[in-house]
N, C-alpha and C positions, 0 to 999 in steps of 0.2 A: 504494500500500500504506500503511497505515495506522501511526503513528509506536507504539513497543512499548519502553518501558521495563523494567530490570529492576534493583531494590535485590540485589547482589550480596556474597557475603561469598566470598572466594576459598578458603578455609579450609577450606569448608563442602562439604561432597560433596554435600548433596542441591542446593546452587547451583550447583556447578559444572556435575553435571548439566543443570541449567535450561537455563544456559550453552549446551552443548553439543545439548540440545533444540532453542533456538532455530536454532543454527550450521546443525543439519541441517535445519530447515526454511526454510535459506534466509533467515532474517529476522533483519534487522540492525537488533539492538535497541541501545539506548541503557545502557551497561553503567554503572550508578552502585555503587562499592564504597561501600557506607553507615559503613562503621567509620570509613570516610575523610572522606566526605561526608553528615556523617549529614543527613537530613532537614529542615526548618525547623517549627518546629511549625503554618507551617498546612498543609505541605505532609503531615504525618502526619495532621491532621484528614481532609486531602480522601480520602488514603489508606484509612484507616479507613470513611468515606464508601464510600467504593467497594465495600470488604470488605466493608461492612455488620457491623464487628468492633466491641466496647468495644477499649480500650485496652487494657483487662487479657487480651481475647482476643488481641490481636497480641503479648502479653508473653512472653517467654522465664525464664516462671516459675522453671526451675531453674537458672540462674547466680545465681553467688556473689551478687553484685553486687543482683538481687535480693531474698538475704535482706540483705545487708548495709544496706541501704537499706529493710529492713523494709518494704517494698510491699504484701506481706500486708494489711499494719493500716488501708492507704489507700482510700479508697472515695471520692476525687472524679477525676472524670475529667480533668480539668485538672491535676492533679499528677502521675498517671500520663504522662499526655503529657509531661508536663514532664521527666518520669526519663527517659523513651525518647530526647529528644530532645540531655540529656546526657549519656546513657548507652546509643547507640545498641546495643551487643550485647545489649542487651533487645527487641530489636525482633528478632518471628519472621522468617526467608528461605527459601527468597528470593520475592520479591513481583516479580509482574510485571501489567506495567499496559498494556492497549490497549483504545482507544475510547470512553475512559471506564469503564471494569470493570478490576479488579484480582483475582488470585488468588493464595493461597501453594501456593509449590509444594513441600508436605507432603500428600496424594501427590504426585509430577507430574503425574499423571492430572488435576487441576484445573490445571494451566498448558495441559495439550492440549484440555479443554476453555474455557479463555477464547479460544483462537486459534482454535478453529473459525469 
């Protein structure tokens, strides 16, 4: 079986969910709580890669934190990365990764379709 990561935020119902997605399909994924461990910036590049996202698409537009850091105004992609990566609750969840393809699971309906 094939190894299945998931950026996790425990807080978050639509992850926990995920969570429990996976649990009941039997597949033991790789549980990474991102607030905790956030990312490394190539590891969100490769991410993004996957999603086939901008940065600004994987962003969690409405936290504080976002406007407080005026992101709005930013338009290089490489600064964007750079906030998510210090400010990982700007990064949307939860994201699950196998085979090389990732999907957020906002529906869940795209995490049941990456596992097919």
């Amino acid at each position: 079986m094939s190894k299945v990561k998931i950026y996790h935020n425990p807080r978050c119902s639509k992850s926990r969910n995920a969570v429990a997605l996976l649990e009941e399909q039997g597949i033991e994924a790789e549980v990474v709580k991102y607030l905790d461990t956030p990312p490394t910036k190539e590891e969100l590049k490769k991410i993004l890669k996957m999603l086939g996202l901008s940065a600004r698409e994987l962003m969690r537009t409405k936290e504080a934190i976002y406007k407080e850091l005026e992101l709005k105004e930013v338009e290089e992609e490489e600064a964007l990365i750079d906030a998510m990566v210090a400010n990982p609750k700007l990064i949307e969840r939860p994201i699950v990764i196998k085979d090389g393809k990732a999907a957020i699971g906002r529906p869940i309906e795209n995490i049941i379709e990456l596992l097919k």
